[in-house]
Structure formats: C-alpha cells, structure tokens
PyMOL commands that place a pseudoatom at each C-alpha (Angstrom):
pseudoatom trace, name=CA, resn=UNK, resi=1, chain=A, elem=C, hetatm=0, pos=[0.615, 8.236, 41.683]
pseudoatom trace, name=CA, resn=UNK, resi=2, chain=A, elem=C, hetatm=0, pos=[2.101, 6.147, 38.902]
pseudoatom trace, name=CA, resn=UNK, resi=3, chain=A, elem=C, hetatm=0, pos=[4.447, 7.463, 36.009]
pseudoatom trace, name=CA, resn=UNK, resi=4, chain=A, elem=C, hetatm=0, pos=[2.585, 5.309, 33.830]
pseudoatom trace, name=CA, resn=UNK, resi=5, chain=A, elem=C, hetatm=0, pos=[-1.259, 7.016, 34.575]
pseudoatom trace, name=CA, resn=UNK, resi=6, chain=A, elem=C, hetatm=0, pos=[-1.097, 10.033, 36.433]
pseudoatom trace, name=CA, resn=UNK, resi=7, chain=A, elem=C, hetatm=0, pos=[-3.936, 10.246, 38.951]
pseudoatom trace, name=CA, resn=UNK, resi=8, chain=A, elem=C, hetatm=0, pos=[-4.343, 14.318, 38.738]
pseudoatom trace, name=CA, resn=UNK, resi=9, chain=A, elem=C, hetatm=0, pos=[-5.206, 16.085, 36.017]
pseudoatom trace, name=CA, resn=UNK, resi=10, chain=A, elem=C, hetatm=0, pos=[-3.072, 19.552, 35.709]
pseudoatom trace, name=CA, resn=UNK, resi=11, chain=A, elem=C, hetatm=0, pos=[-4.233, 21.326, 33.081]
pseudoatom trace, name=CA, resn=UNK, resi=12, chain=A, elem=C, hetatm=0, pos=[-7.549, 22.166, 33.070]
pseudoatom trace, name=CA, resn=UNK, resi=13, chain=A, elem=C, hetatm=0, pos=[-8.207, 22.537, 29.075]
pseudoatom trace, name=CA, resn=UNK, resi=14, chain=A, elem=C, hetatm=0, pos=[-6.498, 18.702, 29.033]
pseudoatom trace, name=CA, resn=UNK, resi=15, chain=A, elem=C, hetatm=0, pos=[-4.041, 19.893, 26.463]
pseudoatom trace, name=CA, resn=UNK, resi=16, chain=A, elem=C, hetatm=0, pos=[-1.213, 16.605, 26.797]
pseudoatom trace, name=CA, resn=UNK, resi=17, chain=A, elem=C, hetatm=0, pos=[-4.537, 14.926, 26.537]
pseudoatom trace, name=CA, resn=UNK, resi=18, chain=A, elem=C, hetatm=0, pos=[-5.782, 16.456, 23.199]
pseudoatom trace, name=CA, resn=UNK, resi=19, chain=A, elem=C, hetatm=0, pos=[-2.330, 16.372, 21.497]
pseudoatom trace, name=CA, resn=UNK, resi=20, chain=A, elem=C, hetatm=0, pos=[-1.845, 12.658, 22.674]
pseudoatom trace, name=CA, resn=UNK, resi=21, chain=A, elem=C, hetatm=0, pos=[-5.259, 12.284, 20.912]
pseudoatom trace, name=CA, resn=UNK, resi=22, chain=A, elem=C, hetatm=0, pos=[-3.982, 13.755, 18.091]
pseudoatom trace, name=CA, resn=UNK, resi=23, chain=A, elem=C, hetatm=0, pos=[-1.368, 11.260, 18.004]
pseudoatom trace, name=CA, resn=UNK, resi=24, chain=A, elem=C, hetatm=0, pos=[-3.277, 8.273, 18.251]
pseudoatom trace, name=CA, resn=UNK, resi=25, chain=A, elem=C, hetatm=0, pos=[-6.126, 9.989, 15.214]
pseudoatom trace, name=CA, resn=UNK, resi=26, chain=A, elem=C, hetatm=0, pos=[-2.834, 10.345, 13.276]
pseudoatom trace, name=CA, resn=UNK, resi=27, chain=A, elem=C, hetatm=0, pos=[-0.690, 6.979, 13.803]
pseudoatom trace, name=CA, resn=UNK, resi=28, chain=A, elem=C, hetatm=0, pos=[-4.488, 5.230, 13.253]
pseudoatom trace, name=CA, resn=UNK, resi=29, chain=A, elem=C, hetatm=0, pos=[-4.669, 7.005, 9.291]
pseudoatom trace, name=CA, resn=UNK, resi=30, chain=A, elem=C, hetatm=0, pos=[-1.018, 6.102, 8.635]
pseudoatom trace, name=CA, resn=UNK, resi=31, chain=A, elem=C, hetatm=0, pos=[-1.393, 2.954, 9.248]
pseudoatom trace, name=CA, resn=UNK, resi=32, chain=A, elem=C, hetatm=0, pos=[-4.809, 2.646, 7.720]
pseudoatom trace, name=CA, resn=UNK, resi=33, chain=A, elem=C, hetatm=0, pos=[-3.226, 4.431, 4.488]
pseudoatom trace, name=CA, resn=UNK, resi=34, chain=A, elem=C, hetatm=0, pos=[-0.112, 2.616, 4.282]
pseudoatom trace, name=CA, resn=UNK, resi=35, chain=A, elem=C, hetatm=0, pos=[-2.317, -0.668, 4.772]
pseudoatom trace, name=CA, resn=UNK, resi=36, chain=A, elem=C, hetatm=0, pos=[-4.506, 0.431, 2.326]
pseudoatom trace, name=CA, resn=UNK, resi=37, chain=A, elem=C, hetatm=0, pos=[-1.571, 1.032, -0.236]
pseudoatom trace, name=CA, resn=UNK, resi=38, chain=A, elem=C, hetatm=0, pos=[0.280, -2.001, 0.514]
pseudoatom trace, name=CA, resn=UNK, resi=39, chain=A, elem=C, hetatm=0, pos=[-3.183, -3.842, -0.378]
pseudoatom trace, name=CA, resn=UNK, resi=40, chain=A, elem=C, hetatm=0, pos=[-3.072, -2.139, -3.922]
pseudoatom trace, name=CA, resn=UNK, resi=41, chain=A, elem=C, hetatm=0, pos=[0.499, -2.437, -5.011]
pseudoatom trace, name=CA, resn=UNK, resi=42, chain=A, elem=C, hetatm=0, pos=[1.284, -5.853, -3.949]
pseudoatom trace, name=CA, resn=UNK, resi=43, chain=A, elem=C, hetatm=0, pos=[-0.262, -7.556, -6.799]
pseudoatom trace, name=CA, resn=UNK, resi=44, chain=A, elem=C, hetatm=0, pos=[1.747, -5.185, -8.959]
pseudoatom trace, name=CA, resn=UNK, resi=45, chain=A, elem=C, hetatm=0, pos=[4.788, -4.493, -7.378]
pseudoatom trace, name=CA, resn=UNK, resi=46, chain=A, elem=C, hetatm=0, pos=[4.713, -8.013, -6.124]
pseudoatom trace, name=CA, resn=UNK, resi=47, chain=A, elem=C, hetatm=0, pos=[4.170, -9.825, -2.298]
pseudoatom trace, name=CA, resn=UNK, resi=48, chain=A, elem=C, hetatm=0, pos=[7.303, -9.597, -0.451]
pseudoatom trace, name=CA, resn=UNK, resi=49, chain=A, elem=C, hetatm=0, pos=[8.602, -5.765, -1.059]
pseudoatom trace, name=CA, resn=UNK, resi=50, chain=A, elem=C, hetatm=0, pos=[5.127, -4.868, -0.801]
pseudoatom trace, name=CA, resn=UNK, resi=51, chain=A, elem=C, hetatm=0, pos=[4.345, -6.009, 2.310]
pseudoatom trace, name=CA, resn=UNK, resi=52, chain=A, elem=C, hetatm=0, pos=[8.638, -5.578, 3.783]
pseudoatom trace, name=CA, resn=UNK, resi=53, chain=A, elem=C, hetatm=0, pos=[7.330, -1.833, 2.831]
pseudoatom trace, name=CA, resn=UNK, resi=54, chain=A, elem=C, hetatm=0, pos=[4.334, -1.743, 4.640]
pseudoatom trace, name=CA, resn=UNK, resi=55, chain=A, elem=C, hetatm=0, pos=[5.549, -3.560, 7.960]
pseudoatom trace, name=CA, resn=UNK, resi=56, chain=A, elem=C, hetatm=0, pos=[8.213, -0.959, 8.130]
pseudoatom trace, name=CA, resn=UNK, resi=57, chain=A, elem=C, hetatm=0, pos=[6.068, 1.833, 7.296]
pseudoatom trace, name=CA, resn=UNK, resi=58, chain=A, elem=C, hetatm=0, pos=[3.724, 0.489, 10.145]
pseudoatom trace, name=CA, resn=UNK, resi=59, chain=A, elem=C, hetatm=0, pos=[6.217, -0.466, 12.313]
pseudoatom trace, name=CA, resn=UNK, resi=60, chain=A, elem=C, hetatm=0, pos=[7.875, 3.324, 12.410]
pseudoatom trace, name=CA, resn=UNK, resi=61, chain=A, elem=C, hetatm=0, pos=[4.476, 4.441, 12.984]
pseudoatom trace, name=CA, resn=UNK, resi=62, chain=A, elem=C, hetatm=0, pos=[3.950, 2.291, 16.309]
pseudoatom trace, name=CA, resn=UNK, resi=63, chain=A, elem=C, hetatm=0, pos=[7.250, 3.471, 17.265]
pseudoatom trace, name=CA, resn=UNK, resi=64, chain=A, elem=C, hetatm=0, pos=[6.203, 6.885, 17.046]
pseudoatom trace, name=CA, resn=UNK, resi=65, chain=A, elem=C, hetatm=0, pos=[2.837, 6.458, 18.914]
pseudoatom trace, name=CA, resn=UNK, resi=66, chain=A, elem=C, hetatm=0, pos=[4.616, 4.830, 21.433]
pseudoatom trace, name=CA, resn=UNK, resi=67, chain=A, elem=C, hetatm=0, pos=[7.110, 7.489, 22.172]
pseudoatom trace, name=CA, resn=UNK, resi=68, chain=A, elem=C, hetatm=0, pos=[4.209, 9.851, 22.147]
pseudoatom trace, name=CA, resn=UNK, resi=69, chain=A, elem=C, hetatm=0, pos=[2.462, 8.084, 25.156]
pseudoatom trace, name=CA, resn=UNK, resi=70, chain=A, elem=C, hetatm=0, pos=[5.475, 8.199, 26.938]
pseudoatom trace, name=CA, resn=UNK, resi=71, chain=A, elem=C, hetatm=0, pos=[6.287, 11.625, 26.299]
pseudoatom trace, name=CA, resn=UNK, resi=72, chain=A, elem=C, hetatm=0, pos=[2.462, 12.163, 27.330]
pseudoatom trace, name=CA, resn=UNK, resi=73, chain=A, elem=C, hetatm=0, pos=[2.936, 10.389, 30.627]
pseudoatom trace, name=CA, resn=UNK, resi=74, chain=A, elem=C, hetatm=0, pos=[6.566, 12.076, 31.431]
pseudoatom trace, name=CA, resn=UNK, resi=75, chain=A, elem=C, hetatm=0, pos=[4.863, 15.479, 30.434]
pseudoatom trace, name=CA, resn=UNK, resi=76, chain=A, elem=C, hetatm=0, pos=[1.702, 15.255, 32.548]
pseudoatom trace, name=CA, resn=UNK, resi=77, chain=A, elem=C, hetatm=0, pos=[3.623, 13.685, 35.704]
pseudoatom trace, name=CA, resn=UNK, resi=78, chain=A, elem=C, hetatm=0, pos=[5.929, 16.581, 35.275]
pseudoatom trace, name=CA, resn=UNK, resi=79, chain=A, elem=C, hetatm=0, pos=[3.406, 19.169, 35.213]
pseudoatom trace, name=CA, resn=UNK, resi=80, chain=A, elem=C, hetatm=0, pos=[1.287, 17.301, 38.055]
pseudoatom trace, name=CA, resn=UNK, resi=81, chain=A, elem=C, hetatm=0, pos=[4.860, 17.769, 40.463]
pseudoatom trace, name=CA, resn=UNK, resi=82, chain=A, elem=C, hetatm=0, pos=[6.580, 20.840, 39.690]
pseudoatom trace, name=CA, resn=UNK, resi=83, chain=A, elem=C, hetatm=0, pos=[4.250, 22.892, 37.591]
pseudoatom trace, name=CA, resn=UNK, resi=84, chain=A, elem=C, hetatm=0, pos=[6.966, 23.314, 34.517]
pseudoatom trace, name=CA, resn=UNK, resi=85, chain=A, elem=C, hetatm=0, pos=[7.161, 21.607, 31.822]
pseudoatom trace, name=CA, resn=UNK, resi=86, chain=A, elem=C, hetatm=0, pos=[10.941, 20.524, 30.582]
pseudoatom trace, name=CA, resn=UNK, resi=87, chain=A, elem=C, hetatm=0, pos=[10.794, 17.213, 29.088]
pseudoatom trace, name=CA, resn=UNK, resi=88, chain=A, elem=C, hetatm=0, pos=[11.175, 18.090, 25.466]
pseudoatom trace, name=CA, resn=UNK, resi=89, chain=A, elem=C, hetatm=0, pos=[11.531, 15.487, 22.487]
pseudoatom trace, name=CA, resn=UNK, resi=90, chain=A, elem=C, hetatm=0, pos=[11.506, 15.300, 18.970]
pseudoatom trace, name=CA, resn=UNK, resi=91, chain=A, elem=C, hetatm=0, pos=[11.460, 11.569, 18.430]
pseudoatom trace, name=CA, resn=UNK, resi=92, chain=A, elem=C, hetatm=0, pos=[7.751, 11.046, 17.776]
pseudoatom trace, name=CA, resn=UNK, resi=93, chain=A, elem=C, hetatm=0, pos=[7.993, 13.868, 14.947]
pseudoatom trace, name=CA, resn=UNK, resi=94, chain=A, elem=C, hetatm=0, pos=[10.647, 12.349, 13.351]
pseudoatom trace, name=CA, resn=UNK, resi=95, chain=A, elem=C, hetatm=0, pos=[9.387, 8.947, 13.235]
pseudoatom trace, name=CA, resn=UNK, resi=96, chain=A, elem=C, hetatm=0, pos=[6.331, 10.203, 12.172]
pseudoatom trace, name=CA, resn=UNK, resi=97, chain=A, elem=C, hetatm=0, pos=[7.714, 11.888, 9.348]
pseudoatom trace, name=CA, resn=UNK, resi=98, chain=A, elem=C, hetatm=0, pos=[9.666, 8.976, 8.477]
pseudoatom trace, name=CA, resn=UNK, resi=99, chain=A, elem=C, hetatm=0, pos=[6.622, 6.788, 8.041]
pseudoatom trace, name=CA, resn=UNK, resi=100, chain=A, elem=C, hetatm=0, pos=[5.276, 9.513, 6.119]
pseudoatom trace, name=CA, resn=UNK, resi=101, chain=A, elem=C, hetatm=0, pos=[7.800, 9.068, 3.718]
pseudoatom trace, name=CA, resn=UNK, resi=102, chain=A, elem=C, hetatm=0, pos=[8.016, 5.166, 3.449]
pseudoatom trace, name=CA, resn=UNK, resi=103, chain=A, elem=C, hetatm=0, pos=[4.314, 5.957, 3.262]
pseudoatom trace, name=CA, resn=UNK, resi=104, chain=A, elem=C, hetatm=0, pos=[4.431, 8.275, 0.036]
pseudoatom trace, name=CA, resn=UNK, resi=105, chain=A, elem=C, hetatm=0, pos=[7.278, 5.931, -0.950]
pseudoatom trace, name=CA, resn=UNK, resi=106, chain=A, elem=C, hetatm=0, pos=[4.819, 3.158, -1.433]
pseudoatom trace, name=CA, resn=UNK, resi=107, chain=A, elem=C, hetatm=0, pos=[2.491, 5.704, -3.108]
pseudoatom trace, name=CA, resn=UNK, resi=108, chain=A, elem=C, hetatm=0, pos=[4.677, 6.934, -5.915]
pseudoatom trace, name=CA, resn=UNK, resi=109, chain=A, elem=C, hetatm=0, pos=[5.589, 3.161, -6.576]
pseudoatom trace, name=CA, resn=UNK, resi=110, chain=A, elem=C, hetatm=0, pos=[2.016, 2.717, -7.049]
pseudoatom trace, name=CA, resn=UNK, resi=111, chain=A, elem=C, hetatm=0, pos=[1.173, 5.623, -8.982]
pseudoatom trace, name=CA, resn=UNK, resi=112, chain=A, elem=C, hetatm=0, pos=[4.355, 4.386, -11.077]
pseudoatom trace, name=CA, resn=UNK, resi=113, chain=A, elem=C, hetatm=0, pos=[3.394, 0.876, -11.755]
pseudoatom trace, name=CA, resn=UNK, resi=114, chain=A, elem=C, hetatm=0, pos=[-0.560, 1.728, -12.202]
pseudoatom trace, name=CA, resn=UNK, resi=115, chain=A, elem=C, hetatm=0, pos=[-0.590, 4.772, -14.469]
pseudoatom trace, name=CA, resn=UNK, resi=116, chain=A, elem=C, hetatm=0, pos=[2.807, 3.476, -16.043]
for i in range(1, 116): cmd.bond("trace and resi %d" % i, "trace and resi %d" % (i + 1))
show_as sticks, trace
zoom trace
C-alpha cells in the first residue's frame, strides 16, 4: 500500500473522502471567483496589481488544496494501520482563509473603483 493512494478503504461512510471533496468543490470556486474578479478590475484598477492579486490569491488557494490531499492521504493511511486518527493540521484552513481574504480584497477594490 502506498502513502500516496491507499489501497483500503476504512471508513465505510468515506468521510476523508467527502471532506477532501469538499476541498477540491471549494479551492475550484475560489479560484473561479478570484479569476472572475481579477477579469473585472483589471481594466480599472489596472494590469499588473490586478493580476499580482489574483496569482497570489490563486496561488494560496493551490497551496491549500494541496495540503488538503496530503492531509487526506496521511489521514486515511493512518486510519487504514492503526484505526486512530492523530494527524491533525490547520494549514489548509488557514490558507484557505487567507485566499479568502486576498479574495474579498480584490472585491472591495472593485466595488471601490466601480461604484466610486
């Protein structure tokens, strides 16, 4: 069995597998969103912050999906082995929230040069 694709399944509702789900639904809208906002403040705000803005919004977002999959695969070889559960991280949550916020960032610039 590999630590990068566990071969057995433990848990039969596939929880790691729904919340890594999860993950990918929500890196897949951030980066969608901030793409999306990038696209309609650049020609306002102008190219280059614009789009420095959205690579690191994007960027922190890949960062986070990626520690999610490999909190997903360190979880669900745990739990295939020894039936606990003890590898415990925050790091995807805070990245996360951290593109949230370069994400609503861009927004408010937007809503600030449109509606101003």
């Amino acid at each position: 069995m590999s630590r990068r694709h566990p071969t057995a399944i433990y848990d039969p509702g596939l929880q790691p597998e729904r919340t890594l789900m999860s993950w990918q639904r929500t890196s897949l809208a951030l980066m969608v969103g901030i793409a999306a906002a990038v696209h309609y403040v650049a020609p306002d705000l102008g190219g280059p912050p614009a789009v420095l803005a959205g690579v690191a919004g994007i960027s922190i977002v890949i960062i986070a999906y990626a520690g999610a999959h490999r909190r997903y695969s360190a979880a669900t070889t745990e739990l295939t082995r020894e039936r606990t559960l003890t590898t415990v991280s925050a790091w995807p949550l805070l990245l996360l929230t951290v593109a949230c916020a370069v994400g609503a960032s861009v927004a408010i610039v937007f809503a600030a040069v449109v509606l101003l």
